[in-house]
N, C-alpha and C positions, 0 to 999 in steps of 0.2 A: 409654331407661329400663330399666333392670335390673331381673330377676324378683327376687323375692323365693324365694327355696327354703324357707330354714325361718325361722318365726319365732317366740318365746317372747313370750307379754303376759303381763307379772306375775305371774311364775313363784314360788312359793314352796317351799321343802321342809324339812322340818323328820323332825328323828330326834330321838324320847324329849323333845318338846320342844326342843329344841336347832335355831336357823332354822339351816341350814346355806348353804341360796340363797334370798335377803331380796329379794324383788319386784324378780326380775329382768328386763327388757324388752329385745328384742335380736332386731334382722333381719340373717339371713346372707345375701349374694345366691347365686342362682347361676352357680356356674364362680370362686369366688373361693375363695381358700387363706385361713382363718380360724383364728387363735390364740388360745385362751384360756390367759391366762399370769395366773402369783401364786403364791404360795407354799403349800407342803402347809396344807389346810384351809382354802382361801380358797372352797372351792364347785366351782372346775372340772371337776374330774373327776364330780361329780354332777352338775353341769347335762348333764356327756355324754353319762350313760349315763338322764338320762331324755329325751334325743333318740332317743336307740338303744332305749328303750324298758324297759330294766332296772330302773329308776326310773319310780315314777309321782309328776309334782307335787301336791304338799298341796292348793293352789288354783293357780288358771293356768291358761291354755294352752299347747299346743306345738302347731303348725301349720307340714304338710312340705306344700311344694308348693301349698299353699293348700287343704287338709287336715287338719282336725282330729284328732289320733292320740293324746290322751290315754291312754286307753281302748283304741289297739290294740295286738296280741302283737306283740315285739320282729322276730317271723320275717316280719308279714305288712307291715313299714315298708320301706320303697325304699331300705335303708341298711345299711353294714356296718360291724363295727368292727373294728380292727387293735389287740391290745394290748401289752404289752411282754412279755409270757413268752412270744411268739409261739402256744402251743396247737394246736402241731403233732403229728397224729396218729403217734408213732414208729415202727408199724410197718405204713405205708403207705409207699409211693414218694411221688416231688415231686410223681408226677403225678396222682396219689389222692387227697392233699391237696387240691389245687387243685381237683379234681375233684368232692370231696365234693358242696358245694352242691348244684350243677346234677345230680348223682345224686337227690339228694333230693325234686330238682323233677323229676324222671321228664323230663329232659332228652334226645333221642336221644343214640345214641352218637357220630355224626358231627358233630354239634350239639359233644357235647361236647369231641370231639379238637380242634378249630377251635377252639373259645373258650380252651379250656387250652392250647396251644400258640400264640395268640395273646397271652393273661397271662404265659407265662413268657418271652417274646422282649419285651415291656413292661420287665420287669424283669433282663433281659440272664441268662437262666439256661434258655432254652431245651436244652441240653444236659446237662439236669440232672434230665432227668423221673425216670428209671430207678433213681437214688440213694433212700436215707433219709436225713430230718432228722439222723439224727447221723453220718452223712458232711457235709454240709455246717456251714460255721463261721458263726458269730452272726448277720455281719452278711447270707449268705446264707440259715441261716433266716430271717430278719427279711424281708429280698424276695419268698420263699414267703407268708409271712402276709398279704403285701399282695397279691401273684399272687390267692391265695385268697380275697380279699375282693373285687377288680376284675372277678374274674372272674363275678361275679353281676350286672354292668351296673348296681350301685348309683345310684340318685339322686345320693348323699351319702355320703360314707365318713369315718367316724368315728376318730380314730389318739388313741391314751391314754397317753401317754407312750412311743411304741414302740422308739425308739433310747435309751433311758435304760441299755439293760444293754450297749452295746456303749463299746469303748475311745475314747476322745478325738478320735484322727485317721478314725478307722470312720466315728464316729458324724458330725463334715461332711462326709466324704465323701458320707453316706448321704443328708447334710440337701438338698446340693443333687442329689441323685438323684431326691431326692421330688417336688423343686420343680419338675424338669424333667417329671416324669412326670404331676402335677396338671395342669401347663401343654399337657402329651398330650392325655389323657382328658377334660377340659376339664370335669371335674367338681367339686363342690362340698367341699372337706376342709376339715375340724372339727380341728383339733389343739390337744392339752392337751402342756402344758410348764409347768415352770418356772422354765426354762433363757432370761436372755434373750437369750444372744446368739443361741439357736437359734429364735428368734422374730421377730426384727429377719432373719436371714438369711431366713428361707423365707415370710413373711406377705404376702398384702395388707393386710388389715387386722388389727390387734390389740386383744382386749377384757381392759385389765388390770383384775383382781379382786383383792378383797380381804375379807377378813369374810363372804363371802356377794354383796356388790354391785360394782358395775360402777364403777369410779374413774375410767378413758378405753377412749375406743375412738379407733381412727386408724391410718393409716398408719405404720410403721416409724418413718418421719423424723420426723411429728410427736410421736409419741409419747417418743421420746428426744430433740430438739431444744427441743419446749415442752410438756415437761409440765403438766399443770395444777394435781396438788396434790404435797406433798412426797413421801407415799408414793410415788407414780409416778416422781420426778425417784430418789428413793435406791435402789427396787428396780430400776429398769431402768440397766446400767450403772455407771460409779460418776460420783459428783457431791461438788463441798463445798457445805455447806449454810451459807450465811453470813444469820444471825439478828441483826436490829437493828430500831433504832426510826426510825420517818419525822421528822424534825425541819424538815422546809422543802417546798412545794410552790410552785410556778409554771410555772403554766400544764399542759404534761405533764409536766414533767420534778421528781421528786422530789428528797428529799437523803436519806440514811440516814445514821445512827449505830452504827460497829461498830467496837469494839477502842479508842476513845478515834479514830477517824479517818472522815470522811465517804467515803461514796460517791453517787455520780448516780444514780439511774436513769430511761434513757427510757420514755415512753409509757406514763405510770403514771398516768394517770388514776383508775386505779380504787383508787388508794389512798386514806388516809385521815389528815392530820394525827397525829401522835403513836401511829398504828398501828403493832404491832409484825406486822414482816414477814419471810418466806424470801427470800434470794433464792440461786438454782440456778446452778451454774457448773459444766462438766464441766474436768474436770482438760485437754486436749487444748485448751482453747481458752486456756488461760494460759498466758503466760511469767513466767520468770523472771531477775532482772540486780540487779546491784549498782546501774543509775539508775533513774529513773523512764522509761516510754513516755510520749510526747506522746500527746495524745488519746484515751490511755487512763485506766481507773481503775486508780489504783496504794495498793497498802495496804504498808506496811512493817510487816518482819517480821526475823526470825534465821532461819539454816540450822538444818535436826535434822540429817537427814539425805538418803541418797540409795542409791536399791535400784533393779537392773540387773533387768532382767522382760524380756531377749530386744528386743523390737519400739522397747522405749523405757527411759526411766530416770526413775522417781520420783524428785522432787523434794520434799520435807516441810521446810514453813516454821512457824515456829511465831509467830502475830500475839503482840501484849499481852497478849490477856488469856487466852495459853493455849491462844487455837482452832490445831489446825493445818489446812494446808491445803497439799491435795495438785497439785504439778503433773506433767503427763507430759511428759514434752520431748523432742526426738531428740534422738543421742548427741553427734551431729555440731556440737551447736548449748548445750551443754552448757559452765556456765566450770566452773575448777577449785575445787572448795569442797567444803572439809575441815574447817573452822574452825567451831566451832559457834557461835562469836561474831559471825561475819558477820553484816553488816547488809542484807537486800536486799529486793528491792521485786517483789510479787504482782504482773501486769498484768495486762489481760486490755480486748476491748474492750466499750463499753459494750451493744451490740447483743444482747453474749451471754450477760447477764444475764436470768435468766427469775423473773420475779416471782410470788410462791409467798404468799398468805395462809396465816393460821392457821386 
């Protein structure tokens, strides 16, 4: 059975009136990598900083460790936080930086040479003590910032968007550096994104937000594989959202109405006669072909077009009544079509259909 480290019951916060986090409930365990992902103003970043203690909840608790910390000073919480402007002291060395803390706490000296040169060989920059933050480059600041926060033996360590200012190829580089280093220390990280591919790569679990509340929590795979409401299936990834009406039910298996053409769907129980329903389709699970797939659902459609993106090549069909829909295809696997008159056929199989109420 897994501890609990921190956990939030019915969290509220509100500014000027304005609920920004709406009776939010949420156990992190400990030694798990935890994302809180959504889009600027969805709540994230304030549920963080009233874990870390900068925020205090309206009503709620927050409970580290099976301790109530409403009420306690950010300095005296078993936690630290790493943010993205790093707040690196400029005219300290790496190793002063790192160092700060445990000065603070009237830490010995030898106490401290050992813990700090135990943090900076974590973060592969042991020979870097002697430099200033503007000798090193972004994404070596950014390693400091975390050196400096590990190295206080946190509970829980708190990361606020920390790779957001660094370049493209930096910033996975870094993602899976984190992940390895989590998986070290064997401690409990909080991280705010709302990058999802940066959240699917480094999570155990992910708490997608929106408005203030909790839309899913889950693993990487479930939460992009079966979403549960549409928000979650469009913000995570990309998806086509094909919208129609239930016209037939037997037994589990429905029938839907879209574009003037039916589609099946399995294990639908939970639908409802004449209910108008989502259903979630990622581009990667379809193909595309001038016949129909056996055994699959096929909807006809015309060519738009098709746009080269490296890894794959978009495919843009456009149905009847105007919806398009996206497929990713390899190159390899690709026919020749130029014609925007072509007539050709969606596939995809029925399994990977994810059924989405309103």
């Amino acid at each position: 059975m897994s501890v609990q480290m921190v956990r939030l019951e019915n969290v509220i916060k509100e500014f000027d009136d304005s609920i920004v986090v709406d009776n939010l409930s949420l156990d992190i365990r400990a030694g798990e990598f935890l994302t809180l992902l959504g889009p600027s103003g969805c709540g994230k970043t304030t549920t963080l900083r009233m874990i870390a203690g900068f925020e205090k909840p309206t009503t709620g608790k927050i409970l580290l460790n099976g301790k109530q910390v409403d009420d306690m000073e950010p300095y005296k919480r078993e936690v630290n936080t790493v943010f993205q402007s790093y707040s690196l002291f400029p005219h300290m060395t790496v190793f002063d930086n790192v160092a700060f803390g445990l000065k603070m706490k009237k830490v010995g000296k030898e106490e401290i040479k050992e813990r700090v040169t135990k943090a900076l060989k974590l973060v592969q920059l042991e020979e870097y003590g002697n430099r200033k933050p503007k000798q090193l480059s972004g994404g070596q600041q950014q390693r400091i910032a975390i050196a400096r926060a590990i190295v206080n033996n946190p509970k829980v360590l708190l990361l606020d968007e920390p790779l957001g200012a660094l370049d493209l190829k930096l910033r996975k580089q870094m993602q899976l550096e984190l992940k390895h280093l989590q998986q070290t220390l064997n401690i409990t990280f909080i991280y705010v994104t709302h990058d999802q591919e940066e959240a699917l790569t480094m999570s155990d679990r992910i708490v997608v937000m929106n408005k203030g509340k909790i839309e899913q929590i889950g693993q990487p795979v479930e939460i992009y594989e079966r979403p549960q409401t549409r928000f979650v299936a469009d913000f995570i990834g990309q998806t086509n959202i094909i919208e129609g009406t239930v016209s037939e039910i037997n037994g589990d298996l429905a029938t839907m109405e879209f574009a003037g053409q039916t589609i099946q769907i399995p294990n639908a129980n939970h639908v409802e006669l004449n209910e108008e329903v989502f259903i979630s389709v990622r581009p990667e699970k379809m193909k595309v072909s001038r016949t129909p797939f056996e055994g699959a659902i096929n909807l006809k459609g015309t060519f738009k077009e098709k746009i080269y993106v490296g890894s794959v090549t978009k495919i843009v069909v456009t149905m009847p009544n105007g919806k398009n829909l996206t497929i990713n295809e390899s190159h390899d696997k690709i026919e020749d079509l130029t014609d925007t008159s072509d007539e050709l056929f969606v596939s995809w199989k029925p399994i990977h259909s994810v059924v989405l109420k309103k």
